[in-house]
Steps between C-alpha positions, in 0.01 A plus 500: 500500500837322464714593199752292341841523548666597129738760449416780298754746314329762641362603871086501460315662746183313638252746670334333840144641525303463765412206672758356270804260549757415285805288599826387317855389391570716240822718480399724211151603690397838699180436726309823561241620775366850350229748686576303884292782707354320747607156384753268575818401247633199612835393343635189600839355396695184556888576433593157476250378227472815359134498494282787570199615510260797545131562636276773476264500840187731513306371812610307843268280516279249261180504755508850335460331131269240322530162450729464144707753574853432455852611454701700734186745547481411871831495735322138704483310222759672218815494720477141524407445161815736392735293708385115413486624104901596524563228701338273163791691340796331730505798771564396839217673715786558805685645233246754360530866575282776515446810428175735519439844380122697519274458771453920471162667666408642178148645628537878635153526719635545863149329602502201287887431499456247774251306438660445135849504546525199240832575483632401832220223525716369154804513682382341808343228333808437266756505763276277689462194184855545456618419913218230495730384184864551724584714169697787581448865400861628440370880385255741457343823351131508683277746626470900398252634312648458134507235227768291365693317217630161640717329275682146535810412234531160435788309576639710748232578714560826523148753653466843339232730649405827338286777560379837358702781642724232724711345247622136487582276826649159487396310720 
């Protein structure tokens, strides 16, 4: 979803659910990831156009979906979608930066852990759409076994991760 670009007198906060992307130019505008446990907040930002944008990835690939599905629910096909829609916007794609926060193994049986480590599989796969793109990930609050708050502030770009019992993080 692309929002307008119309100032506001006040800072509104857009929540990013899953499989959800929402990109724009707006200065007055917070863009929020909430609950990333296994999945992937990806907050991209061109400084120069001052256009940004946010997705919220839950899987790493769409062979693991059905046909219809859309969004940013899959890290193959949301990344690029995230990218092109900000580009629409007047970002520059060399220009965009990222930044990705989640990607935590959130499932505690020892036996089981491997097999569905979505977590890392998320980051993999994200990491991966995003070289195939030449974007470039600038920083990064991944892995662990906790969830996160991923916040992006509109117009300066600025990353804020928190989590229960850590605290705030800019990123």
């Amino acid at each position: 979803m692309i929002l307008p670009s119309r100032p506001e007198a006040h800072c509104k906060t857009f929540a990013i659910g899953l499989g959800e992307l929402l990109v724009s130019r707006n200065c007055r505008m917070v863009l929020v990831c909430y609950g990333l446990g296994s999945c992937i907040g990806v907050a991209a930002y061109d400084t120069v156009a001052k256009v940004g944008g946010m997705a919220h990835v839950v899987l790493p690939d769409s062979s693991l979906g059905q046909s219809g599905d859309s969004g940013a629910k899959f890290a193959d096909t949301g990344i690029p979608r995230l990218i092109q829609e900000m580009c629409s916007l007047g970002a520059v794609q060399s220009r965009i930066v990222v930044k990705l926060a989640g990607g935590a193994q959130m499932l505690a049986v020892a036996a089981l852990a491997g097999k569905l480590d979505i977590g890392r599989r998320n980051v993999e796969a994200v990491q991966t759409a995003l070289s195939k793109l030449g974007t470039r990930v600038v920083s990064t609050d991944i892995g662990g076994n906790y969830g996160r708050t991923m916040q992006l502030l509109l117009p300066e770009g600025k990353v804020v991760v928190s989590s229960i019992g850590l605290g705030e993080n800019e990123l």
